[in-house]
N, C-alpha and C positions, 0 to 999 in steps of 0.2 A: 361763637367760640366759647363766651363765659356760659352758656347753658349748657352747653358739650359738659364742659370741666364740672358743673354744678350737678351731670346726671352721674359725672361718673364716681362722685363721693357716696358712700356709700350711706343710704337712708335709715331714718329710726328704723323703719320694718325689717329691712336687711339684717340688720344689725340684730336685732332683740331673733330673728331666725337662726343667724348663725350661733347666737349665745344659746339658745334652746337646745340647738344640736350639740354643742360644745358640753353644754351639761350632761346630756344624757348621756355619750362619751363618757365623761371623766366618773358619773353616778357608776356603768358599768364596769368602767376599768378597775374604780376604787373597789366595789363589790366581787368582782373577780382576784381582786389583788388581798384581799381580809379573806375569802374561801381556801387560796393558797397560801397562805400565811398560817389557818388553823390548821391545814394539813400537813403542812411543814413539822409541827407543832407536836399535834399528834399521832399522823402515823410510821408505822415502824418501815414504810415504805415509801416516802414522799415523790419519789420520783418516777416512783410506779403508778400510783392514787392518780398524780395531774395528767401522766399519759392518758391513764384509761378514761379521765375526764375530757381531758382535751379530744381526745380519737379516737373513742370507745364508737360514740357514735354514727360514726362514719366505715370503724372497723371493719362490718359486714354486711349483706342485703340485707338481712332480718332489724336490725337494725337502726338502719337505715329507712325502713318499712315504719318500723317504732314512731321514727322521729315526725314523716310524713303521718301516721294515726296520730299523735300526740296534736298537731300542728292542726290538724284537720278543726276541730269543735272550736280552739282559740282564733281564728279565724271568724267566726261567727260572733263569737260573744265580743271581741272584739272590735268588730264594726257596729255593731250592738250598742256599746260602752261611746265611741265614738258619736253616734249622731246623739245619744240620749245627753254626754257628759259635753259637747260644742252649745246645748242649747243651757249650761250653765247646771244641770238636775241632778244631783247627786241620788238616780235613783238607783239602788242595789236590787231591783227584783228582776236586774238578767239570771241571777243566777235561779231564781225559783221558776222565770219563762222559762230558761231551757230545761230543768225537770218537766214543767210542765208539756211542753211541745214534745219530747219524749211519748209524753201518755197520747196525748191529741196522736200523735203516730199510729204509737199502739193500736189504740180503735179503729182506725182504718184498717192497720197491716192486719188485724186478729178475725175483723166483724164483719170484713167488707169482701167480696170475691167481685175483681177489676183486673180489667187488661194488662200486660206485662208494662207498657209503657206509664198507661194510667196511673198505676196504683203507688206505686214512689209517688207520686206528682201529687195526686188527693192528699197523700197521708202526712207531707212537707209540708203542705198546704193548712193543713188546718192545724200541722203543729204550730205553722208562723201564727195561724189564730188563736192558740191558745195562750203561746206568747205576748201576744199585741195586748189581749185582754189583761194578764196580770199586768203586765208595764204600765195599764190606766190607769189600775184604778188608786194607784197611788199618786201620779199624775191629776187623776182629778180631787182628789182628796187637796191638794197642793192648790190648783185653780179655783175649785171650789169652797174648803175649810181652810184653809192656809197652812194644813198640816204639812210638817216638814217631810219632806219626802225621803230624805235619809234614815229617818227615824221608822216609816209607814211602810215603806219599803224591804226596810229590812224585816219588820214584820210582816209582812206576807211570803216573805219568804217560808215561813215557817207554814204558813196558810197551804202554801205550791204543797211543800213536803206532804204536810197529813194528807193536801185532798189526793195528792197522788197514790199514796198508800194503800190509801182508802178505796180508789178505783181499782189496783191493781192486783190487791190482798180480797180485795170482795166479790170483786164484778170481772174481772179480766184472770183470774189466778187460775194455774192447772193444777190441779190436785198431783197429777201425775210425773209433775219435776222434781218432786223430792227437797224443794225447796220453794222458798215465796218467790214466785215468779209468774209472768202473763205464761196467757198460750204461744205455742211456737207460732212467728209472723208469717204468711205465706210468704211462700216464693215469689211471688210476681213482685212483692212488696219491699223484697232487697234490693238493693243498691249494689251494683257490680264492680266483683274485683277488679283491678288495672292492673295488676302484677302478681302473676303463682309467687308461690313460698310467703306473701306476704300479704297484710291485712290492711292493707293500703284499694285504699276503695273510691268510688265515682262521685262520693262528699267531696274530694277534693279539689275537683273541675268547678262544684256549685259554689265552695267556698270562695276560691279564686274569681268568679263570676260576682259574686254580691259584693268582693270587696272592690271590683274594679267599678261597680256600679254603685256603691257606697260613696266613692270619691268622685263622682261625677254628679251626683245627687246633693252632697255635699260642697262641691267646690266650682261646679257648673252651671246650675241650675239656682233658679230665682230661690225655690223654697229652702237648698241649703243655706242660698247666705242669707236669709230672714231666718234660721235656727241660727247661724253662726252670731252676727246681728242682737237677737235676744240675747243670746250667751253673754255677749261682751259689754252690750250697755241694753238693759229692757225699757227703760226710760225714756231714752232719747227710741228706740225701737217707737214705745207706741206713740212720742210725738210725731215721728217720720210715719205715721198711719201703716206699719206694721201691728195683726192683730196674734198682740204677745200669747195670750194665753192659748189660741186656739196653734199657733207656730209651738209651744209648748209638747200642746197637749201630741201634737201630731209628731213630735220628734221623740215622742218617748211611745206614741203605741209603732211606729213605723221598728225602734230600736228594739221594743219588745217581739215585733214579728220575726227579726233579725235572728234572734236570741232562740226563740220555739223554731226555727227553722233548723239551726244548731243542734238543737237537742234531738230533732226528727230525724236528721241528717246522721247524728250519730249512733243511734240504735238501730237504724236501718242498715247501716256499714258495717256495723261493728259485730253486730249481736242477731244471735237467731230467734229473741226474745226478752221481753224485758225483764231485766237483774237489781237495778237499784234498789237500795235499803235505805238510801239518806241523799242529800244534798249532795249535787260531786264534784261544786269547787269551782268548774268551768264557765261561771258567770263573775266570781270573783277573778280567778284568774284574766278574766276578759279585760277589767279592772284594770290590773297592772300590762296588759301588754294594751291599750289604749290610752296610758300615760306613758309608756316608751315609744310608742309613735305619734304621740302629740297630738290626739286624738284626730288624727287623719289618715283615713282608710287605708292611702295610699301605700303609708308607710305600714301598715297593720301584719302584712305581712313578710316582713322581716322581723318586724318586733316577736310576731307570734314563731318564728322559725328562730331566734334565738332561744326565747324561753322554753321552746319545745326540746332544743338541743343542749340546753344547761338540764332539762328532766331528764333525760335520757340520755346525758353525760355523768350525771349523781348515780341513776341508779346503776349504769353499769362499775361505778365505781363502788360502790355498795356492794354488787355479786362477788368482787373480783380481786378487793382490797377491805382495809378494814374502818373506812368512813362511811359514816350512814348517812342516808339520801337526807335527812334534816337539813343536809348542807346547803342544799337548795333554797330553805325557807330564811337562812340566814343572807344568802343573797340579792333575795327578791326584795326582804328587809329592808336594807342599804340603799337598795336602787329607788324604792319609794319613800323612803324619808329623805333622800338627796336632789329627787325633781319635783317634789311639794317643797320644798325649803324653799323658799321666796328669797331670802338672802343669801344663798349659796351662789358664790360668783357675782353679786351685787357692784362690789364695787368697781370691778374692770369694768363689768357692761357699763353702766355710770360713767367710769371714762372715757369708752368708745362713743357712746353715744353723743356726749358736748365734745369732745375732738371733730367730730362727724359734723356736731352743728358749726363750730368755732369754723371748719373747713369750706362748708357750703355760703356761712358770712363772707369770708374773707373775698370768694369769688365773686359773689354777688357784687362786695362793695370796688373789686379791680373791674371788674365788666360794666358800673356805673360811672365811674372816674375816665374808664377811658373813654367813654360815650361824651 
């Protein structure tokens, strides 16, 4: 009877879960509640501006299409951001794998003549390759020089950028677009629409795929909780004969495949050839919707289907009223300086948690006394 009552007090781990959720809650509310507060503020139509935020996106199929295209690439970088940021690595070069997995696309879709079936499948394929490589070698730079990988990282970003440029402006460019841009991809090498009128494409079935396999690799599977594991103590990790660096190194090239698969994923859907001029954000963004799902998969897409739905709630309110979509970026703001804050909500949780202890003593010591 007193081990009944001792299970059903509620544990440090419960506890410190339900506070995580609680925060990221209150992160988005507060964040949502200072967006309509500035528009309150400033436009000449406030009640017009929140509708079209609030329902814009949902208003119509096209839309609605938007919100599933927007949603599709943060889904990738996403799960991306997750297994690289659980193994503790603050490596930033999702965002230069997915330009680069783009181009690894590219070359397939441009160079290569493959089966209908085949040629998506090669071209995803070696974008996840292209990806996997940049995510090492900051990775190993980290294992090996003890360079910080936040620092190295972010540097290569800028590495992805030129050499992409470089490939696509030299070696891949059609004179004949009128613009710096590759050759037109074959057909066989697109990615099929799911819905006329709309640009919502078969990325979205592979993203939903890696993320349901992202949380089973991560929360199933021996090798995720050896990243999870390293992330939380490496220490105690490589006393327990866990081998830290190589659990490391493998959580950031597996995250960088993740990330080049994203990027292949989305110029193969989106585009009848590649367009990029610069970096396009979608690895950062990864970033922040992997700290609103606490960097587990599971949760990745919802995170990534909010902030797909606050972009394409801003911009329609930008068409349509007189707030400009920057409003977005003061949001996203809020939300990540409110679930990095380490003492935000400190002290309840602090109280929860020794109530929770003081609760599980007390039973113990009636369940010995009556014995």
């Amino acid at each position: 009877m007193g081990s009944a009552k001792v299970k059903a007090v509620k544990t440090a781990k419960d506890i410190e879960k339900q506070f995580n959720m609680l925060r990221m809650l209150l992160a988005v509310g507060i964040a949502l509640g200072v967006a309509f507060l500035i528009i309150v503020f400033i436009s000449d139509n406030p009640m017009g501006a929140i509708k079209s935020f609030m329902f814009g996106p949902v208003s119509t199929m096209r839309r609605m299409g938007n919100l599933i295209e927007v949603m599709t690439p943060l889904l990738f970088t996403g799960v991306a951001v997750c297994l690289i940021f659980s193994a503790n690595q603050t490596n930033m070069s999702v965002e230069g794998g997915f330009l680069v997995g783009a181009v690894g696309a590219t070359i397939v879709a441009t160079k290569l003549t493959l089966p209908g079936i085949i040629h998506p499948i090669v071209s995803i394929a070696l974008g996840g390759v292209f990806g996997a490589i940049v995510c090492f070698i900051p990775a190993i730079l980290y294992v090996k020089c003890d360079a910080k990988p936040v620092v190295s990282s972010l540097m290569m970003n800028y590495v992805c950028l030129y050499f992409s440029l470089g490939i696509i402006n030299h070696i891949l460019r059609d004179p004949a677009a009128g613009f710096l841009a590759s050759f037109k991809f074959a057909e066989t090498s697109r990615l099929s629409r799911l819905l006329p009128g709309t640009s919502i494409h078969s990325g979205i079935i592979i993203a939903l795929v890696v993320a349901t396999l992202g949380y089973f690799y991560l929360y199933k599977s021996k090798r995720g909780y050896e990243i999870r594991m390293v992330g939380k103590n490496p220490e105690f990790s490589a006393y327990s004969g866990i081998p830290v660096k190589k659990v490391l190194l493998n959580a950031q090239i597996l995250g960088g495949f993740v990330a080049g698969m994203g990027g292949a994923v989305e110029v193969l859907g989106m585009y009848k050839r590649f367009q990029y001029q610069g970096l396009t954000n979608h690895g950062f963004d990864g970033i922040l919707v992997g700290i609103i799902a606490g960097y587990n998969p599971k949760l990745v897409p919802l995170a990534a289907a909010f902030l797909a739905y606050v972009r394409v709630g801003a911009d329609v309110m930008a068409r349509t009223d007189d707030i400009p979509i920057e409003l977005v970026s003061i949001i996203q703001a809020i939300i990540i300086m409110l679930v990095v804050a380490e003492r935000f909500l400190h002290k309840l949780k602090h109280k929860k948690l020794v109530e929770a202890a003081e609760k599980q003593l007390s039973i113990k010591e009636v369940a010995v006394n009556g014995q």
